[in-house]
C-alpha positions as CSV (number, residue, x, y, z in Angstrom):
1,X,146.4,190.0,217.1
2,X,143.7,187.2,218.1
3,X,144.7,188.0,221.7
4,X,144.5,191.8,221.4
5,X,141.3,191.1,219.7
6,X,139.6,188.9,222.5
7,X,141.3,191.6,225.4
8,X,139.3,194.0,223.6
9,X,136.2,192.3,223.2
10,X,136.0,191.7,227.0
11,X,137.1,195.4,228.1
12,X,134.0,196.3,226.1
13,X,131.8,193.8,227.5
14,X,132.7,194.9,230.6
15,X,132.3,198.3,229.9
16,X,128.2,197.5,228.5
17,X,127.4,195.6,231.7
18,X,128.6,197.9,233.9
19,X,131.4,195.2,235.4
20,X,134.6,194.0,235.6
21,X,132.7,190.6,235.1
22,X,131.6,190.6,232.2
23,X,128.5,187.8,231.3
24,X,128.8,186.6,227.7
25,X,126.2,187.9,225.6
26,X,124.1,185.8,223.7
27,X,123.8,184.8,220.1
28,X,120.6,185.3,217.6
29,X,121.3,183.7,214.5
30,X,118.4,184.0,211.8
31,X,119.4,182.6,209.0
32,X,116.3,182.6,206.2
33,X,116.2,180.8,203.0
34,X,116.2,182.1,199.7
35,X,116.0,185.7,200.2
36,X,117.1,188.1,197.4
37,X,118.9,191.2,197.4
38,X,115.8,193.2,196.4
39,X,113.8,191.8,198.9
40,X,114.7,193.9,202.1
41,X,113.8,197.5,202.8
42,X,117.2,198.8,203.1
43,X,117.7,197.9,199.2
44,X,114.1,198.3,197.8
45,X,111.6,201.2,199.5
46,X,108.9,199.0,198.6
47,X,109.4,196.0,200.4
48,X,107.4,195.7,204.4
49,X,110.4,194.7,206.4
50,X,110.1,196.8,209.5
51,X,111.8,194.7,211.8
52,X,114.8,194.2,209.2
53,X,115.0,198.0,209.1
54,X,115.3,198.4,213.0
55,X,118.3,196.0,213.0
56,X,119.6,197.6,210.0
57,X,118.9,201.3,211.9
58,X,120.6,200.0,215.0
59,X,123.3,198.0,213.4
60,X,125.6,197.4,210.8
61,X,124.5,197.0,207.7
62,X,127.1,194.2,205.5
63,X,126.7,195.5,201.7
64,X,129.3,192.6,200.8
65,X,128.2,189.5,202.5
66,X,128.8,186.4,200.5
67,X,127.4,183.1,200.6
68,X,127.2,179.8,198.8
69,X,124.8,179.6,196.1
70,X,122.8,176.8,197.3
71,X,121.4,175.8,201.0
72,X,123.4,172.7,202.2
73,X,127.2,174.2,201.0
74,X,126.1,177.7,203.4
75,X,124.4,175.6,205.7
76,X,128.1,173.8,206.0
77,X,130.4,176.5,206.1
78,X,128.6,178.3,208.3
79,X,128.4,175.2,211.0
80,X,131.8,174.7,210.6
81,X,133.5,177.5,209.8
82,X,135.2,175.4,206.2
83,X,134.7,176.0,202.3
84,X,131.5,173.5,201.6
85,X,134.4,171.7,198.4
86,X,136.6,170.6,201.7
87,X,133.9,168.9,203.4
88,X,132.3,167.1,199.8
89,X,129.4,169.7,200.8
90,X,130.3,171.4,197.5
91,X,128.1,170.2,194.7
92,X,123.8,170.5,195.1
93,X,122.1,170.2,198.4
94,X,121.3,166.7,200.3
95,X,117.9,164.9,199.1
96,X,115.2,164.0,201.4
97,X,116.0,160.1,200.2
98,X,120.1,161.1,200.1
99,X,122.1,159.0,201.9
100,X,124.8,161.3,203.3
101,X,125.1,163.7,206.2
102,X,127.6,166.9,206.8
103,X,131.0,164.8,207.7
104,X,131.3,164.2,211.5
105,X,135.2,164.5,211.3
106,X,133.9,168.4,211.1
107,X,133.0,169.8,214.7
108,X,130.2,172.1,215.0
109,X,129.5,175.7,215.8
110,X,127.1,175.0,218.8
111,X,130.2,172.1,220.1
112,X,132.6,174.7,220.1
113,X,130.3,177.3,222.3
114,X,128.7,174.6,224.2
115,X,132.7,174.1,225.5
116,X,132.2,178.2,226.6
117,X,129.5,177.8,228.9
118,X,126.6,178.3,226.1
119,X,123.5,176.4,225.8
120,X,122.4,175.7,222.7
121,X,118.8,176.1,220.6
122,X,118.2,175.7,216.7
123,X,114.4,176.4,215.7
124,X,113.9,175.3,212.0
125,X,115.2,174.4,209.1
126,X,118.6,171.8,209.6
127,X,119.0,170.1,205.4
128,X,122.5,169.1,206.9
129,X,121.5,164.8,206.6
130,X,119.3,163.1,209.0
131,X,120.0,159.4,207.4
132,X,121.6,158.4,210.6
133,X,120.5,160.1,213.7
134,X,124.4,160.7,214.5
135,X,123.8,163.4,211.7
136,X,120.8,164.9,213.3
137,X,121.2,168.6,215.4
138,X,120.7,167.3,219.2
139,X,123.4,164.8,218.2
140,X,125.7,167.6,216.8
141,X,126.1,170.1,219.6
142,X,122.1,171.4,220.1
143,X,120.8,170.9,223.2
144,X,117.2,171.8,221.7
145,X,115.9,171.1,218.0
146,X,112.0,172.2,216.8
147,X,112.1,172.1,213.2
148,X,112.8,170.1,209.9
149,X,115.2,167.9,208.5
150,X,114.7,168.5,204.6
151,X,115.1,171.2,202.2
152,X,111.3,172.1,201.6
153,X,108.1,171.0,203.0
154,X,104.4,172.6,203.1
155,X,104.5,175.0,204.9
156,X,100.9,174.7,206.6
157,X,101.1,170.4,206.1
158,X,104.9,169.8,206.6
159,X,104.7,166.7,204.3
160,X,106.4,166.6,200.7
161,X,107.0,163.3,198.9
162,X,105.0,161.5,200.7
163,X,105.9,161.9,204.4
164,X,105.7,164.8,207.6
165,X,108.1,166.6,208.6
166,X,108.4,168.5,211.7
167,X,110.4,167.3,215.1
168,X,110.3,168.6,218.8
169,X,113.5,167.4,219.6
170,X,113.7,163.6,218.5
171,X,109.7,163.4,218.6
172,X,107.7,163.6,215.1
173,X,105.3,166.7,215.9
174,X,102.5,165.7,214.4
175,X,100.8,168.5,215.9
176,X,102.3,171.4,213.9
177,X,99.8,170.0,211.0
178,X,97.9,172.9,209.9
179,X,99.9,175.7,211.3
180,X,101.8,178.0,209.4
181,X,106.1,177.1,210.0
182,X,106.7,180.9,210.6
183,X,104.3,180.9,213.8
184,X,105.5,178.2,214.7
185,X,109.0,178.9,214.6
186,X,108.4,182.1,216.3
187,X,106.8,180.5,218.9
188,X,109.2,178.3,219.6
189,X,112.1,180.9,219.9
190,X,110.0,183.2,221.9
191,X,109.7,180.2,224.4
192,X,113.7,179.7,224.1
193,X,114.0,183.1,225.3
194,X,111.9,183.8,227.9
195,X,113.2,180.6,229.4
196,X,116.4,182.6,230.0
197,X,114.6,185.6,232.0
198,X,116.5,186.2,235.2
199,X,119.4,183.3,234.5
200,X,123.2,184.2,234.0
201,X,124.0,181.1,231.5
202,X,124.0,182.6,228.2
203,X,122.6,180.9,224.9
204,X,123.4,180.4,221.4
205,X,120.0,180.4,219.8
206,X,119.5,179.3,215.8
207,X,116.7,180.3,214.2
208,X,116.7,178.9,210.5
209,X,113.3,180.0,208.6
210,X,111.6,177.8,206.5
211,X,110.3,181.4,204.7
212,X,110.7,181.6,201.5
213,X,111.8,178.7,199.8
214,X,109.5,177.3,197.3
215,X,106.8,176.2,197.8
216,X,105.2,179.8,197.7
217,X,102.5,179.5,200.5
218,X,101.7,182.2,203.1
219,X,98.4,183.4,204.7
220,X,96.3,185.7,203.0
221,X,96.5,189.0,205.4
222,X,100.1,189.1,204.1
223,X,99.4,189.1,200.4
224,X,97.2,191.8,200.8
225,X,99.7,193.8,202.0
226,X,100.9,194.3,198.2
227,X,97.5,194.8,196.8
228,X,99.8,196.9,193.6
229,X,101.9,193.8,192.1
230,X,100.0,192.0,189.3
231,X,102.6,189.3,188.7
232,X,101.1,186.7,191.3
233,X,104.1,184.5,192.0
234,X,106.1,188.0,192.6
235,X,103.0,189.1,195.5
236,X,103.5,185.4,197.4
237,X,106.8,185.8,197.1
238,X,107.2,189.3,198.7
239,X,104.2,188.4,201.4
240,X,106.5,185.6,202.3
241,X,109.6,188.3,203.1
242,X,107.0,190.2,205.4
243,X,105.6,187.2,207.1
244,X,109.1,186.3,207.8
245,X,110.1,189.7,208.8
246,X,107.1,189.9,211.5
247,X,108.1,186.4,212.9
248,X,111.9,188.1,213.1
249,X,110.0,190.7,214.6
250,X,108.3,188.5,217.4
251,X,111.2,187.2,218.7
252,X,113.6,190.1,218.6
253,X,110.3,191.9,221.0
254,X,110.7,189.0,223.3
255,X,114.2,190.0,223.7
256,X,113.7,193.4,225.0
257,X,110.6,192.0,227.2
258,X,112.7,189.6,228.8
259,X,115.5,192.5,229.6
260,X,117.9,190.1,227.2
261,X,117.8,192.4,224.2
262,X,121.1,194.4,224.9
263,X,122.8,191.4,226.1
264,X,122.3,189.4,222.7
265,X,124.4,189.9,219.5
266,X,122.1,189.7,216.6
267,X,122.7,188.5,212.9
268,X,119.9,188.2,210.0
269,X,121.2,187.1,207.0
270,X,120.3,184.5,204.2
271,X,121.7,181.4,203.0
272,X,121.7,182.5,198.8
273,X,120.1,184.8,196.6
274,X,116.8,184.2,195.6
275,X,115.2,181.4,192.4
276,X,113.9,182.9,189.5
277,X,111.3,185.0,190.6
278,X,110.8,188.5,189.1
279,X,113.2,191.4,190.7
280,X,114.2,189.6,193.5
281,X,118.1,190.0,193.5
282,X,117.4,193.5,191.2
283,X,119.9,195.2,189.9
284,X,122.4,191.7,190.5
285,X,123.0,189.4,187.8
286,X,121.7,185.9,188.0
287,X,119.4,183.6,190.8
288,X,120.5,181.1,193.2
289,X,122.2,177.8,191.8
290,X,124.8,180.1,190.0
291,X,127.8,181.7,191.2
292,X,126.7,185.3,189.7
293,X,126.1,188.1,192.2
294,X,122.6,187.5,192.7
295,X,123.7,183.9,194.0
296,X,125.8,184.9,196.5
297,X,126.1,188.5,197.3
298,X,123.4,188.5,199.6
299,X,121.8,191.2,202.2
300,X,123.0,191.1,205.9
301,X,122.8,192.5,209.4
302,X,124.5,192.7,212.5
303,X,123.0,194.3,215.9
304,X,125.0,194.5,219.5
305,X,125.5,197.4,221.4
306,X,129.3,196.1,221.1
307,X,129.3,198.0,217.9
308,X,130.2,201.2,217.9
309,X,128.6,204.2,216.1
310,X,126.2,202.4,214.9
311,X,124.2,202.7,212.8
312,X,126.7,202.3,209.7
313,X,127.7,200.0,206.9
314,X,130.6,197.7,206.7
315,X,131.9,197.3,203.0
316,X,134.2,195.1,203.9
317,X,133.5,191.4,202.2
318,X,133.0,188.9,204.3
319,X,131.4,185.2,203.7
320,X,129.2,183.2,205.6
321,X,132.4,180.9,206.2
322,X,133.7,183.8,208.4
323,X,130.8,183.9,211.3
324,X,132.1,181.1,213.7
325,X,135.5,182.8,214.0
326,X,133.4,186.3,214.2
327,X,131.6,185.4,217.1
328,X,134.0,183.4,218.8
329,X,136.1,187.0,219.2
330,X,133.1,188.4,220.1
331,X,132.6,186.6,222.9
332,X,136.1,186.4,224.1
333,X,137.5,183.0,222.5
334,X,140.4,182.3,220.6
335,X,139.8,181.4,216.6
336,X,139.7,178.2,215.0
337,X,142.9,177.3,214.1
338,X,143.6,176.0,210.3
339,X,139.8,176.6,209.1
340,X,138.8,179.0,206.3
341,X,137.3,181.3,208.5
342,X,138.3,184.8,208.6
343,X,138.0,186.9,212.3
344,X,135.8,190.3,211.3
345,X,134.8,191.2,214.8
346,X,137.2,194.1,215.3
347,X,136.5,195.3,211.6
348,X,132.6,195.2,212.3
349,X,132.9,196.5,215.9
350,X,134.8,199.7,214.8
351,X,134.4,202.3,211.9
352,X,137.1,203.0,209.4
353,X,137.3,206.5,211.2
354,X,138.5,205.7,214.4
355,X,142.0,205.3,215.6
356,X,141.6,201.9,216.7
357,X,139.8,200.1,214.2
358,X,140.5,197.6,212.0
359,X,141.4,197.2,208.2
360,X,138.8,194.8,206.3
361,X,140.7,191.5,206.6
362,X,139.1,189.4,204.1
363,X,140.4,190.2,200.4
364,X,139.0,186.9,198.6
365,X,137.5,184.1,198.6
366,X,136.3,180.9,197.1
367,X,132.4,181.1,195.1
368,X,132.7,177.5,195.5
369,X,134.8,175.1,193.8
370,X,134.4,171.5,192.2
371,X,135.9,168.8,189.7
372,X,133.0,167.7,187.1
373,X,133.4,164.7,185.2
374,X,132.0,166.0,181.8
375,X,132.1,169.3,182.7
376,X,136.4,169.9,184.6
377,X,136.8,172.4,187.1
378,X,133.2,174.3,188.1
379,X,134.1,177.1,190.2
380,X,134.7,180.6,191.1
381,X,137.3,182.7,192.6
382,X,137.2,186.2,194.2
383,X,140.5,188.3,194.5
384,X,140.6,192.3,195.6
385,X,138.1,193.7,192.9
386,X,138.6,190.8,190.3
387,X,135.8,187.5,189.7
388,X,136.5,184.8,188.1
389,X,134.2,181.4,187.4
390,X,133.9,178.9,185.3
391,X,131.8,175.6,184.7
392,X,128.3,174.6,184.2
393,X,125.8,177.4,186.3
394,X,123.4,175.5,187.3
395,X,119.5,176.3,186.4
396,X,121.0,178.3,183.4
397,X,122.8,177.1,179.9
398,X,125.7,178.9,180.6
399,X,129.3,177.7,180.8
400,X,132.0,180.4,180.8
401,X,134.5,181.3,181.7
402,X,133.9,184.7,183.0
403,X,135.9,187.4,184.0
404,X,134.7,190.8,186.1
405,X,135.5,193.7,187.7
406,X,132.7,194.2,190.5
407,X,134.5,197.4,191.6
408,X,133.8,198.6,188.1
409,X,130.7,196.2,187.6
410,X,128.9,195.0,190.4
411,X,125.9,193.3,188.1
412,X,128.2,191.5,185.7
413,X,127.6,193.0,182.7
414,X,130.7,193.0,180.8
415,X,133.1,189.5,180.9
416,X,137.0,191.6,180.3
417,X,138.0,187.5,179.0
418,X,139.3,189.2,176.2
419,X,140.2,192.1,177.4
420,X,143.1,191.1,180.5
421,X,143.8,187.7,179.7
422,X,146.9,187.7,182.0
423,X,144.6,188.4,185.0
424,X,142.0,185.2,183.9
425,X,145.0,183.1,183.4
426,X,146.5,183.8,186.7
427,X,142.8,183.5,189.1
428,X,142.8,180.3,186.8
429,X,145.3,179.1,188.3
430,X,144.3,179.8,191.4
431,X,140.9,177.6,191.1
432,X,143.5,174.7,189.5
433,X,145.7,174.4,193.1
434,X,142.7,174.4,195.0
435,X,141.8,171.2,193.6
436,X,144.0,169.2,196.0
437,X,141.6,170.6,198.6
438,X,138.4,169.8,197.2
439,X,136.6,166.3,198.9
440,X,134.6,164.1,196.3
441,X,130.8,164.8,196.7
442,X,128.4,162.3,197.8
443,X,126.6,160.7,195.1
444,X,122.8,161.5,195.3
445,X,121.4,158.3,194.3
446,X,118.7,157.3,196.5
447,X,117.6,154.8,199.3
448,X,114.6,153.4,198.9
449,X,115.5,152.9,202.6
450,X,114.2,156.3,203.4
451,X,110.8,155.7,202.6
452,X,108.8,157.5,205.0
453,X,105.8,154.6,204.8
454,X,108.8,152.6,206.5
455,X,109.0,155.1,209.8
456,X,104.7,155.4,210.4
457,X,104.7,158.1,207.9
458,X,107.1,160.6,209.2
459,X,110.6,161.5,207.5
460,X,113.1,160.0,209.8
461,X,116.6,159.0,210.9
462,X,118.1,154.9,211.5
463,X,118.5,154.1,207.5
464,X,122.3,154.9,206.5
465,X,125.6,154.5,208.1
466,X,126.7,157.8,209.3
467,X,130.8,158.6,208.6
């Protein structure tokens, strides 16, 4: 099947170009931070996401895209293509003063195209350990790296806890002070891609927006674009979504001024649902930290003139896990062997109505999963239409367990605990044996190491062994 798959992928490739060569197409990843269901205009009328809704009016539209429910574990699977419990990714995000780095027994997304040919750009945010500069993005298969290390900074100051944060490749950019991240980010992708005008070598670029995890700062002109919501937490919040959506916007025009928009496959999606912060995973249950819907069911894209009759939606589910195998077929290579990963590409590229497409071929899937002490297993499990978690939801009291039918209740309004016992008892069981896969998180105790009054003010790498 892979090889039918890849055969496939280069017939049409061939086909797009014109040749019986076919160049590779290159790869836009956007992944932004924190954005909520409700907070796109394909989902809410009221949002300013014009650039979303060309993607989403050119592309396919993923209604059942699933992530992790915190940065870091996403971050993870989708670098390597693994669950976040089998790389001890699993439980919270890595700290600014953290010790600890994503495992390098784990090879990365941007290694395994680098062997294809591809160069290699990530512009943003990285929160994958920067202890050790072995953990670091130009030492984990990125040729280029303008961005951050940590979770959150200012986003005009780039400092939090007492430190800047902001790198041009190994350099502190002490520049960027001032500057709003989303230009700046923009900027620097927009420079990525017209450096590829006229050249044949394609790229893999990742661009990771800082926009909009807390804290809620954006310039004015975009808050007064909502001049009608009172709540003013809610306006930031939304103004963030549409500064965001106009850097998106930048770089996708820089594509088709550079001739390289209909040779690029591009994905925006999210890395969770979005914190407590009024409607923004409406009509889902819950906020990011949990394992409810509005944690992890989270709004996606996909644009490529690979796809055909387009544009549609794909209902199939799919997880952020599944996107290194994904676009490995669509550009021709084989799939990861052994990883949790799940190959979508022919079920995105064709519609259920034709002949040749696809079935969806991902039918569950792992929330996340974890062993407690105090608390025992802290997890979730999805199977065909059934949900089933349990353990401490973290930023809320509750505990569980919990059983749904998201066919029959997609916002998680009635636990059936009571009501098909057999089936809670058997998904149960299923979280139980996947114990023996889960790797012991990191602890999160500090370094004082880390202090950034020890590296001339700047957050930086050289004060943990990396393993």
């Amino acid at each position: 099947m892979a090889a039918l798959a890849t055969l496939s992928t280069l017939v049409a490739l061939a086909l797009l170009v014109g040749s019986s060569v076919a160049k590779q197409p290159n790869i836009l990843y956007i992944l932004s931070d924190d954005v909520g269901w409700n907070e796109v205009s394909w989902h809410n009328p009221d949002m300013i996401t014009p650039n979303l809704q060309e993607l989403a009016d050119e592309g396919v539209v993923l209604e059942h895209h699933y992530t992790n429910s915190l940065c870091t574990p996403s971050r993870s699977a989708l670098m390597t293509g693994y669950y976040a419990h089998k790389l001890g990714r699993q439980r919270i995000v890595i700290y600014a003063a953290q010790p600890a780095g994503l495992t390098l027994n784990a090879t990365l997304f941007p290694e395994r195209l680098k062997e294809l040919g591809y160069n290699t750009h990530i512009v943003g945010k990285w929160h994958l350990g920067f202890c050790n500069w072995a953990y670091t993005p130009t030492y984990r298969g990125f040729d280029t790296f303008y961005g951050y290390y940590k979770a959150q900074d200012g986003y005009f100051s780039h400092s939090q806890y007492g430190g800047f944060d902001m790198r041009d490749g190994e350099r502190v950019a002490w520049e960027a002070n001032g500057t709003y991240s989303m230009y700046l980010f923009a900027d620097k992708a927009v420079e990525v891609i017209e450096s590829y005008n006229g050249r044949e070598d394609p790229f893999f670029l990742y661009l990771a927006t800082q926009n909009v995890h807390v804290p809620l700062q954006v310039p004015e002109k975009y808050t007064d674009m909502y001049p009608d919501e009172p709540d003013e937490d809610r306006r930031r919040l939304v103004a963030m979504v549409t500064a965001m959506d106009e850097g998106v916007g930048r770089v996708i025009q820089a594509l088709k001024d550079n001739g390289l928009y209909d040779d690029t496959i591009i994905v925006w999606t999210t890395d969770n649902g979005g914190r407590e912060y009024k409607d923004n995973n409406k009509p889902l249950r819950g906020y990011k930290g949990s394992l409810f819907e509005g944690a992890t069911r989270v709004p996606a894209v996909v644009r490529t003139p690979l796809l055909q009759a387009t544009p549609r939606v794909y209902n199939g589910l799919m997880h952020i896990v599944d996107w290194q195998d994904t676009l490995l077929a669509a550009v021709g290579a084989p799939e990861v062997a052994g990883d949790d990963g799940v190959n979508q590409w022919e079920a995105l590229r064709s519609p259920p109505s034709e002949p040749a497409s696809a079935p969806a071929p991902r039918t569950e899937f792992f929330y996340n999963m974890d062993f407690v002490p105090g608390v025992g297993i802290d997890g979730g499990i999805r199977v065909g239409k059934y949900k089933y978690m349990r353990g401490l939801m973290l930023y809320t009291n509750e505990t569980g367990p919990w059983l749904f039918n998201l066919e029959d209740d997609p916002n998680e309004t009635t636990n059936l605990l009571e009501f098909e016992p057999e089936i809670a008892q058997e998904l149960q069981a299923r979280l139980e044996a996947e114990l023996d896969s889960v790797v012991q998180a990191d602890s999160i105790l500090p370094s004082f190491n880390s202090n950034p009054a020890n590296w001339g003010g700047a957050w930086s790498p050289g004060w943990c062994n990396a393993e």
